[in-house]
PDB file of N, H, CA, C and O in Angstrom:
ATOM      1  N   UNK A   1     -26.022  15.605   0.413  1.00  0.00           N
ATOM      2  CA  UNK A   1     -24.815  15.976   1.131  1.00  0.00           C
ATOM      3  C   UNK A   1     -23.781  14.849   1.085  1.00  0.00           C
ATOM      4  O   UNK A   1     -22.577  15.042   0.916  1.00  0.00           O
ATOM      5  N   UNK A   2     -24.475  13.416   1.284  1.00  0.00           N
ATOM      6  H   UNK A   2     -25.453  13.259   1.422  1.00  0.00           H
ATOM      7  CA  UNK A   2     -23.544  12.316   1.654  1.00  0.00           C
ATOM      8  C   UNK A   2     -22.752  12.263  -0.183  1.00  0.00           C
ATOM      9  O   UNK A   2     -21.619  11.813  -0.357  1.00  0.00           O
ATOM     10  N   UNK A   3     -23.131  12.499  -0.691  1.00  0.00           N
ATOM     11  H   UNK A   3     -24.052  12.863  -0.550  1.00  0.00           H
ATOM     12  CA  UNK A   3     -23.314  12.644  -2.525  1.00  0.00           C
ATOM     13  C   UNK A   3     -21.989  13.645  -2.509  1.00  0.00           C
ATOM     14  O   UNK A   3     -20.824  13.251  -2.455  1.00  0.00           O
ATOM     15  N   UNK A   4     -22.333  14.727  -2.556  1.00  0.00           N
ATOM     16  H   UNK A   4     -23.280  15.046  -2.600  1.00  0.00           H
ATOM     17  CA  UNK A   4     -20.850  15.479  -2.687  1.00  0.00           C
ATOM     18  C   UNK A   4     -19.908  14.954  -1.648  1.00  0.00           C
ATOM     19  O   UNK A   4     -18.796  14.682  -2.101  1.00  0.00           O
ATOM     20  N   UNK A   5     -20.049  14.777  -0.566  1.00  0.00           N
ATOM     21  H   UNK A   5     -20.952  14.998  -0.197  1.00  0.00           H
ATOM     22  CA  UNK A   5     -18.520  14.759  -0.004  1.00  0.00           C
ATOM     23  C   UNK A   5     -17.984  13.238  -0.783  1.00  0.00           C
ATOM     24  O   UNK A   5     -16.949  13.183  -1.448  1.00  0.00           O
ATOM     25  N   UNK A   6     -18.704  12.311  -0.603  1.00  0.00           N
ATOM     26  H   UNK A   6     -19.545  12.355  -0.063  1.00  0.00           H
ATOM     27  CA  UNK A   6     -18.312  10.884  -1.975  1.00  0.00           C
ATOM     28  C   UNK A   6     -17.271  11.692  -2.783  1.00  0.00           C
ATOM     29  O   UNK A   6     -16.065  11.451  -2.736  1.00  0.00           O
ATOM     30  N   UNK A   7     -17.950  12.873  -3.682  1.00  0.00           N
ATOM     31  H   UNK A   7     -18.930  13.069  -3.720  1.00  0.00           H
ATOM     32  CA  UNK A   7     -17.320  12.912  -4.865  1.00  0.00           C
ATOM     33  C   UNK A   7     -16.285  14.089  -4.621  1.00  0.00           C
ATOM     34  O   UNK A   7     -15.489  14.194  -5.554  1.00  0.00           O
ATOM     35  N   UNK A   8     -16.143  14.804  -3.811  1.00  0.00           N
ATOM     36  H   UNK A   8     -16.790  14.718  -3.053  1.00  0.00           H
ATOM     37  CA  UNK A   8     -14.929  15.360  -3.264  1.00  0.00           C
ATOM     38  C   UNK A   8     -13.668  14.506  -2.641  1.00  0.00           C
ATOM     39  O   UNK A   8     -12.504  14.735  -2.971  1.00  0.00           O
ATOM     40  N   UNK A   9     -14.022  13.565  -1.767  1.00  0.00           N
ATOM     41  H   UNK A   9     -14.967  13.378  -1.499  1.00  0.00           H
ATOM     42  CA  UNK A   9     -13.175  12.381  -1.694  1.00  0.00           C
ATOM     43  C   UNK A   9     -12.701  11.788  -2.646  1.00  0.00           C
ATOM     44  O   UNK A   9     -11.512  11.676  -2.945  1.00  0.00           O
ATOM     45  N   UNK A  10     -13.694  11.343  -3.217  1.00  0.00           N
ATOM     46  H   UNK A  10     -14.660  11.434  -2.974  1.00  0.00           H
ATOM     47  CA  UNK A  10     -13.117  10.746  -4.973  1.00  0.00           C
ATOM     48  C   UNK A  10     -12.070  11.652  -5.708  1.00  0.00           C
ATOM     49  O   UNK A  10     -11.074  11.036  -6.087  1.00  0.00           O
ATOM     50  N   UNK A  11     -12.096  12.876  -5.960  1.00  0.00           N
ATOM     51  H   UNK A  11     -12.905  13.376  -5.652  1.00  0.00           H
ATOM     52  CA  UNK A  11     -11.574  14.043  -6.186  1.00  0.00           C
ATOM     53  C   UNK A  11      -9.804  13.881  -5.824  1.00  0.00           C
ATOM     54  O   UNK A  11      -8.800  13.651  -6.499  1.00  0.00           O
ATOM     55  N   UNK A  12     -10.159  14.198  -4.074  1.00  0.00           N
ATOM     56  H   UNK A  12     -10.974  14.384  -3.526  1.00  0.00           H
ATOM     57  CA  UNK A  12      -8.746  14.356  -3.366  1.00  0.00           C
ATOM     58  C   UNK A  12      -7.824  13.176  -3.705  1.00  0.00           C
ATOM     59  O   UNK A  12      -6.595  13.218  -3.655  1.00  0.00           O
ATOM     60  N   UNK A  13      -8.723  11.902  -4.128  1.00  0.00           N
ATOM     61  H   UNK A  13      -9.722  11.868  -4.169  1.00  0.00           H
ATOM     62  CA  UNK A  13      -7.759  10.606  -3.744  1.00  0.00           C
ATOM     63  C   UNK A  13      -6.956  10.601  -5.206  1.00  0.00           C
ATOM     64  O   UNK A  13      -5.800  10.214  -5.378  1.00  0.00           O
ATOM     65  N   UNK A  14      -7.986  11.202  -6.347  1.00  0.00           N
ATOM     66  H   UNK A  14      -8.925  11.516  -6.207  1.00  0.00           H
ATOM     67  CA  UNK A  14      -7.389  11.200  -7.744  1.00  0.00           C
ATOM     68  C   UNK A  14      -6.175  11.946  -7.856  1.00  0.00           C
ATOM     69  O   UNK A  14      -5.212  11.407  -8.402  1.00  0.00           O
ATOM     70  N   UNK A  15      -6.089  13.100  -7.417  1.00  0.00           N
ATOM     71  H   UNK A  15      -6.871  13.538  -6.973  1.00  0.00           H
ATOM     72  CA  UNK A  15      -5.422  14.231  -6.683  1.00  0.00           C
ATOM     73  C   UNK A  15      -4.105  13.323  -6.379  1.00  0.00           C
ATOM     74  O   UNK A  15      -3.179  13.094  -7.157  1.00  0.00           O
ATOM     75  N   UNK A  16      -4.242  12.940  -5.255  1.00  0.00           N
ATOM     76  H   UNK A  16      -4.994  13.126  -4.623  1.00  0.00           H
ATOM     77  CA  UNK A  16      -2.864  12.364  -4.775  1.00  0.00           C
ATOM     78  C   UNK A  16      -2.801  11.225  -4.884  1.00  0.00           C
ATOM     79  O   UNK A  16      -2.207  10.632  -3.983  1.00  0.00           O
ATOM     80  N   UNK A  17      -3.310  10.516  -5.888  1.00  0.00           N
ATOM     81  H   UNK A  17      -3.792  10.998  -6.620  1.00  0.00           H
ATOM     82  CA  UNK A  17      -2.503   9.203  -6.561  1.00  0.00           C
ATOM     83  C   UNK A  17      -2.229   9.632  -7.720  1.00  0.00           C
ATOM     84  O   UNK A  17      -2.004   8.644  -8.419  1.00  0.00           O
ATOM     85  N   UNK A  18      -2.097  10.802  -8.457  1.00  0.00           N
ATOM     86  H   UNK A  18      -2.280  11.604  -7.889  1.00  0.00           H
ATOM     87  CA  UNK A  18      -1.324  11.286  -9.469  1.00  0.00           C
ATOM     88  C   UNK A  18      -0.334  11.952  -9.386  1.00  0.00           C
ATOM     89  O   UNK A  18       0.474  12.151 -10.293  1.00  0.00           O
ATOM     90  N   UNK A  19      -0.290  12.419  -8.146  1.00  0.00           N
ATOM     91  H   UNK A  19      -0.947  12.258  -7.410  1.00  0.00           H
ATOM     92  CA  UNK A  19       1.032  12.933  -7.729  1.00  0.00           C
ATOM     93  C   UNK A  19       2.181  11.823  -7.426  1.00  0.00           C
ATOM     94  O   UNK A  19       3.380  12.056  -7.587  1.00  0.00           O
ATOM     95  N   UNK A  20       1.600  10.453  -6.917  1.00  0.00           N
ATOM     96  H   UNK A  20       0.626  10.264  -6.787  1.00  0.00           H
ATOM     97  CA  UNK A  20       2.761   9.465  -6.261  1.00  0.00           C
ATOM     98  C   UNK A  20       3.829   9.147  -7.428  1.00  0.00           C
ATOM     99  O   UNK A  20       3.767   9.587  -8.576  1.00  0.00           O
ATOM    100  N   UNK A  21       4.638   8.451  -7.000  1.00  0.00           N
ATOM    101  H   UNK A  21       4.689   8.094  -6.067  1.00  0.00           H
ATOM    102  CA  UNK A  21       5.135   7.957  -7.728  1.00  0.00           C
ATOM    103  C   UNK A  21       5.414   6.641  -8.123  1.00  0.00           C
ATOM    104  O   UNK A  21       5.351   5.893  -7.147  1.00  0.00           O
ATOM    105  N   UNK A  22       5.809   5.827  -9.579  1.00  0.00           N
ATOM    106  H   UNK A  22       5.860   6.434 -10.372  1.00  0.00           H
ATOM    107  CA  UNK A  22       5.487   4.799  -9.646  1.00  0.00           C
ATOM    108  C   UNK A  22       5.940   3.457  -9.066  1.00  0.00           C
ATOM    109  O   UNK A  22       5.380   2.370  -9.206  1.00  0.00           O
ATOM    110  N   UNK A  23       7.248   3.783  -8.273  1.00  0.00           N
ATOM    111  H   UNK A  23       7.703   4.666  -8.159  1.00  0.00           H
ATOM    112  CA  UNK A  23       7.777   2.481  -8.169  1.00  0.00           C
ATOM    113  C   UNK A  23       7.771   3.436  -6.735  1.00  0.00           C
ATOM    114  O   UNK A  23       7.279   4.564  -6.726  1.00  0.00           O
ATOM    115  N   UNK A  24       8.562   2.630  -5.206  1.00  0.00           N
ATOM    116  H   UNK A  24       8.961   1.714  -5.213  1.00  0.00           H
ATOM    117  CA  UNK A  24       9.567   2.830  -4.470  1.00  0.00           C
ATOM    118  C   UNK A  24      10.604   2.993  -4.666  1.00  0.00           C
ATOM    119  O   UNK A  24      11.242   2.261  -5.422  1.00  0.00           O
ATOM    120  N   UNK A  25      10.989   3.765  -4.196  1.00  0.00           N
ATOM    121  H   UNK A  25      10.470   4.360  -3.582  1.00  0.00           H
ATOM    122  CA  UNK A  25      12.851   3.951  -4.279  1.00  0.00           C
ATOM    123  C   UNK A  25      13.526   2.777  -3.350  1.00  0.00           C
ATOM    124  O   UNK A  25      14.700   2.616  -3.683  1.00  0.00           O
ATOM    125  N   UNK A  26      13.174   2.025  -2.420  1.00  0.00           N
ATOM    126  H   UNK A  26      12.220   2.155  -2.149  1.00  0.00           H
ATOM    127  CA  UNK A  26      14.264   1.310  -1.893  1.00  0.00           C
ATOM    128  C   UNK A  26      13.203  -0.038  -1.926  1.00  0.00           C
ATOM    129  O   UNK A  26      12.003   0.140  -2.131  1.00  0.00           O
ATOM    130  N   UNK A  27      13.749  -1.339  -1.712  1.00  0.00           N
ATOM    131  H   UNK A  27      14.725  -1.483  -1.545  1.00  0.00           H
ATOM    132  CA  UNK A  27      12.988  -2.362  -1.520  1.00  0.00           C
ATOM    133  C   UNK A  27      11.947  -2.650  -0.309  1.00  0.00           C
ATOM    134  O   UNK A  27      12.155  -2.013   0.724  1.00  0.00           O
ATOM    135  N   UNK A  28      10.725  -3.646  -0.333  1.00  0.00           N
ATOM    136  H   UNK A  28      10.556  -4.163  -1.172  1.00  0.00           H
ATOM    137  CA  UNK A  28       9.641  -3.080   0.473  1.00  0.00           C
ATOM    138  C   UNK A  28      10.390  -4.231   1.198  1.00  0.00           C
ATOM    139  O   UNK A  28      10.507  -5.246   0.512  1.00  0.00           O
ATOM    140  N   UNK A  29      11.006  -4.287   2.648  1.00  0.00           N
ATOM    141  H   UNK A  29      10.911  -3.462   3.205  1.00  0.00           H
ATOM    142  CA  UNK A  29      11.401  -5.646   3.657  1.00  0.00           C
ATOM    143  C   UNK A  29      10.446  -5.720   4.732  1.00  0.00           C
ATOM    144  O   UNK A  29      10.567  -5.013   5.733  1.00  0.00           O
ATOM    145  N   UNK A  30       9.384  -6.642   4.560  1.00  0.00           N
ATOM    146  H   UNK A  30       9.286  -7.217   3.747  1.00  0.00           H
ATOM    147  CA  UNK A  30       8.719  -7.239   6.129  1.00  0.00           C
ATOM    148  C   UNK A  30       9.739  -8.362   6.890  1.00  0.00           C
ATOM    149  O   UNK A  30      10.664  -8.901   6.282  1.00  0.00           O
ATOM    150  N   UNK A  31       9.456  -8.605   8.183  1.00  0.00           N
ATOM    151  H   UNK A  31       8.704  -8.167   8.677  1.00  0.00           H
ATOM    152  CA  UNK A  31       9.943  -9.766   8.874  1.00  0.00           C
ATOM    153  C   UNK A  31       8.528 -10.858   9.087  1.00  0.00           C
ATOM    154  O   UNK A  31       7.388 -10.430   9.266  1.00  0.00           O
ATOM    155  N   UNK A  32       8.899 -12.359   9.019  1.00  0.00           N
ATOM    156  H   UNK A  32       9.826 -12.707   8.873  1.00  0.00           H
ATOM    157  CA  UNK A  32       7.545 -12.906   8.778  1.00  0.00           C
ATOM    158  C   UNK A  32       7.672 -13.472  10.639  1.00  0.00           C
ATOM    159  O   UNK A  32       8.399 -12.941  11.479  1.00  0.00           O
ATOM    160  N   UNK A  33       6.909 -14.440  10.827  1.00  0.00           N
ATOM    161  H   UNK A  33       6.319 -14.871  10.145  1.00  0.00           H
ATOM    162  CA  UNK A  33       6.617 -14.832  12.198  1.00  0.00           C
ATOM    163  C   UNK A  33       8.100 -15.787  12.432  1.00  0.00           C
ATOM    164  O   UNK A  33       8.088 -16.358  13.523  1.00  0.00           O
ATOM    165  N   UNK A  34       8.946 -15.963  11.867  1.00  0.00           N
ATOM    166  H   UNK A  34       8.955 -15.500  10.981  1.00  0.00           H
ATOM    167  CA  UNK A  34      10.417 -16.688  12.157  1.00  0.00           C
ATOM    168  C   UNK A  34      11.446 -15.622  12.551  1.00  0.00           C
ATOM    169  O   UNK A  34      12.460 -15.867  13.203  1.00  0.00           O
ATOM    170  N   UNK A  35      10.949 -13.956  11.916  1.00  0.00           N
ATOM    171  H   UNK A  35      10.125 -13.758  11.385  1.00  0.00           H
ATOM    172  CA  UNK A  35      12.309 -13.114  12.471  1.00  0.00           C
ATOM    173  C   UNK A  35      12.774 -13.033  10.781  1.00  0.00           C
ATOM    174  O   UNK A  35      13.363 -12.050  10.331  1.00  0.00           O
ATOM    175  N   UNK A  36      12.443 -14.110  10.031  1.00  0.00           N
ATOM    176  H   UNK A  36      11.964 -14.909  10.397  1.00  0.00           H
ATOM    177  CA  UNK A  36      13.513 -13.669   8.615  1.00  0.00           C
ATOM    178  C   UNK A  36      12.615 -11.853   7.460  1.00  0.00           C
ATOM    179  O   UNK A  36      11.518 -11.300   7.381  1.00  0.00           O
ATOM    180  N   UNK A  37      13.359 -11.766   7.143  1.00  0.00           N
ATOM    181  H   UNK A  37      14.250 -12.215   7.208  1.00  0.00           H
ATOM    182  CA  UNK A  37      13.427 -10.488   6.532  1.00  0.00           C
ATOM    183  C   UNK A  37      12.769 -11.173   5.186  1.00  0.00           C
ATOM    184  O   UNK A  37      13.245 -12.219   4.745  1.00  0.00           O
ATOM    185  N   UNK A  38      11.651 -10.526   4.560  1.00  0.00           N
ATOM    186  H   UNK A  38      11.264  -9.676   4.918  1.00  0.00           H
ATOM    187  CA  UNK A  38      11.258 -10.842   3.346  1.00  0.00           C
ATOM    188  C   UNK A  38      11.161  -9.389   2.310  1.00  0.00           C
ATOM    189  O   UNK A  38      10.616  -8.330   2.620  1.00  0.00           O
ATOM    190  N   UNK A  39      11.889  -9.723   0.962  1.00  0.00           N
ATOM    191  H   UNK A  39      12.332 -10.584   0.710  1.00  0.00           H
ATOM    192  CA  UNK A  39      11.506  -8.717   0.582  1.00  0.00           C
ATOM    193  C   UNK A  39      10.862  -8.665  -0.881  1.00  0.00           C
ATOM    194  O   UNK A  39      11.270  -9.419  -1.765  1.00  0.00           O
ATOM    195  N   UNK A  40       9.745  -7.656  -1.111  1.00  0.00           N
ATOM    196  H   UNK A  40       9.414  -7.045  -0.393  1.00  0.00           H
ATOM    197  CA  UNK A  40       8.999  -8.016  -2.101  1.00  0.00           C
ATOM    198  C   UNK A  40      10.072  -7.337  -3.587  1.00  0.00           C
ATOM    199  O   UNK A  40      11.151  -6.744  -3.620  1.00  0.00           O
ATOM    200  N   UNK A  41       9.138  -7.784  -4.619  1.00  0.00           N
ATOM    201  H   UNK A  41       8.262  -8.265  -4.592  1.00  0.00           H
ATOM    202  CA  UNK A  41      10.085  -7.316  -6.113  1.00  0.00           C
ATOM    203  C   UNK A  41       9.153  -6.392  -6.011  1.00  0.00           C
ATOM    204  O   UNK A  41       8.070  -6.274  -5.438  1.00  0.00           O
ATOM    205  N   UNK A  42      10.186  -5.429  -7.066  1.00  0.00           N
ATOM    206  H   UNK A  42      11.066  -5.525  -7.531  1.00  0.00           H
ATOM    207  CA  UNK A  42       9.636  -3.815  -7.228  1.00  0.00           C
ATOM    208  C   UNK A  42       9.606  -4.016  -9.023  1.00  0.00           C
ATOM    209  O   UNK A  42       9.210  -3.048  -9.672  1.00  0.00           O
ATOM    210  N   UNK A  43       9.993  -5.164  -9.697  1.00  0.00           N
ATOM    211  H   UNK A  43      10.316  -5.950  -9.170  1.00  0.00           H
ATOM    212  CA  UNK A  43       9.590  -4.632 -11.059  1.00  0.00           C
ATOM    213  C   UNK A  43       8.281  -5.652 -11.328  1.00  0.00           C
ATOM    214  O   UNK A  43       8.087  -5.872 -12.524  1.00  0.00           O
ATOM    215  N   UNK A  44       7.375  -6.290 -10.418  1.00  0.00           N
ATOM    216  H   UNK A  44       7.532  -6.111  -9.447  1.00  0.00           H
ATOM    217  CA  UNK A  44       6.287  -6.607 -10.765  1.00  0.00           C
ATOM    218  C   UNK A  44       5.254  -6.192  -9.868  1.00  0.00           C
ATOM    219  O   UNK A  44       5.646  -5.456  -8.962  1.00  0.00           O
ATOM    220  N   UNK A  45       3.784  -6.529  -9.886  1.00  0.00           N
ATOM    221  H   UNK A  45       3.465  -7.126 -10.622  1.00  0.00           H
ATOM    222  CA  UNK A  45       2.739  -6.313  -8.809  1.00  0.00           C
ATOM    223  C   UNK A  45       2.955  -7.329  -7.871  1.00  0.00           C
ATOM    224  O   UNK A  45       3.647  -8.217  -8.368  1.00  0.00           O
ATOM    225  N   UNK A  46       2.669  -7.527  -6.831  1.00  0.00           N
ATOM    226  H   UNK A  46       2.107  -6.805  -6.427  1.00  0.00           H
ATOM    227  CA  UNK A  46       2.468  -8.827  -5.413  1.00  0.00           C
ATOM    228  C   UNK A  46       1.364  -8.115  -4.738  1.00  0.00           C
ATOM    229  O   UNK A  46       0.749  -7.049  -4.704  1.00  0.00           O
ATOM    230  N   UNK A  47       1.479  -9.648  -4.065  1.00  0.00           N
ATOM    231  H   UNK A  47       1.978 -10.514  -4.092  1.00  0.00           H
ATOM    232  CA  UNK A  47      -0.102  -9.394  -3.293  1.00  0.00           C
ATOM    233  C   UNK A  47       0.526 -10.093  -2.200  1.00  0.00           C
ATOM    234  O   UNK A  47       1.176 -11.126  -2.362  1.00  0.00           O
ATOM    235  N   UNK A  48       0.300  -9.433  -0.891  1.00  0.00           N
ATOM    236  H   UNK A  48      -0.228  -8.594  -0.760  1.00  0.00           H
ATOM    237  CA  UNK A  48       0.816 -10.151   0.304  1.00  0.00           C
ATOM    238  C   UNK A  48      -0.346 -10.219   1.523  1.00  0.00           C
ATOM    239  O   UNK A  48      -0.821  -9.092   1.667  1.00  0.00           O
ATOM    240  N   UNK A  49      -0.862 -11.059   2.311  1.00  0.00           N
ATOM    241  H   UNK A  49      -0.476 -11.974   2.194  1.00  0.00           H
ATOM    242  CA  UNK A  49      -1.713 -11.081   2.909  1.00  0.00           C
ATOM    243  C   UNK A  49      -0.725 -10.602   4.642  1.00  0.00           C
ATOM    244  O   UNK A  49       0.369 -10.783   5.176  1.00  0.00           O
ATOM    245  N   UNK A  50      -1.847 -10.027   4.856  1.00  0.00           N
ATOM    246  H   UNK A  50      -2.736  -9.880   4.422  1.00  0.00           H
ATOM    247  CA  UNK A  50      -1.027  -9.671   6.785  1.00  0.00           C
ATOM    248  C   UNK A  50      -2.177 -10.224   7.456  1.00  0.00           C
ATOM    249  O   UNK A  50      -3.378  -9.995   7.319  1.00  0.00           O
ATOM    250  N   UNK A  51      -1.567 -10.969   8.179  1.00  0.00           N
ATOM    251  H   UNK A  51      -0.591 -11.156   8.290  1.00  0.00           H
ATOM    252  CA  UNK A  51      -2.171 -11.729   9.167  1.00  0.00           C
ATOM    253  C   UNK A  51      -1.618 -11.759  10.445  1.00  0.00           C
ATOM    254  O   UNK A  51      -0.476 -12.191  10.601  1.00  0.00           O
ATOM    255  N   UNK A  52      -2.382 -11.297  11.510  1.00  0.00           N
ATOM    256  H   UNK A  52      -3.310 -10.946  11.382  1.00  0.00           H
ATOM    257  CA  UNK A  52      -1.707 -10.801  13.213  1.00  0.00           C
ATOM    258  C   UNK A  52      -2.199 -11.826  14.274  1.00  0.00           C
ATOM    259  O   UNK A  52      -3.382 -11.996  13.978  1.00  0.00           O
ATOM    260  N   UNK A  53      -1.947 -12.501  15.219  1.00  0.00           N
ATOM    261  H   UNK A  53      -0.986 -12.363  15.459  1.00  0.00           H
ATOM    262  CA  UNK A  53      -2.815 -12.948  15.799  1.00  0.00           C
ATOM    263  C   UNK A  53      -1.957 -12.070  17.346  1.00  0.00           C
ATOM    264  O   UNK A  53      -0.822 -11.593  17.353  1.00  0.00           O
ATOM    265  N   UNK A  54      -3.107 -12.102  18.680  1.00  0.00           N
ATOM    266  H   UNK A  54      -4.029 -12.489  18.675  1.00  0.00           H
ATOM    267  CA  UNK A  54      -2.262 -11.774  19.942  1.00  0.00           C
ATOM    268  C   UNK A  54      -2.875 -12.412  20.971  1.00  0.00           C
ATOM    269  O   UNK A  54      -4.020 -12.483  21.418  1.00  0.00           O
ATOM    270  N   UNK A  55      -1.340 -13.049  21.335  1.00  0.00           N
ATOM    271  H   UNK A  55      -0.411 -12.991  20.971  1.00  0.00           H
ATOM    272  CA  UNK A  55      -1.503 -14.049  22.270  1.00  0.00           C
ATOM    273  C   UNK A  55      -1.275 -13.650  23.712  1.00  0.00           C
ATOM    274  O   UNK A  55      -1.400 -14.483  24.610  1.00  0.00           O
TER     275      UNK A  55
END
């Protein structure tokens, strides 16, 4: 049982990551822990770590 739903999941996710599309349409902007606006490039890959702490 645990076997098919795996591969039905596997299925759905193939499903709708072929539907997405490849880039964003507008730029991705986080704010970092200063308030400034960062924004990532859209014509390469990045890797951004999120890190939260609560005080």
């Amino acid at each position: 049982m645990k076997k098919k739903f795996m591969f039905l999941l596997a299925i759905v996710l193939l499903v709708l990551t072929a539907c997405g599309k490849d880039q964003a349409q507008e730029p991705i902007t986080l704010k970092d822990q200063s308030g400034n606006e960062v924004a990532f490039p859209q014509d390469k890959p990045s890797v951004f770590f999120f890190i939260t702490t609560y005080t």
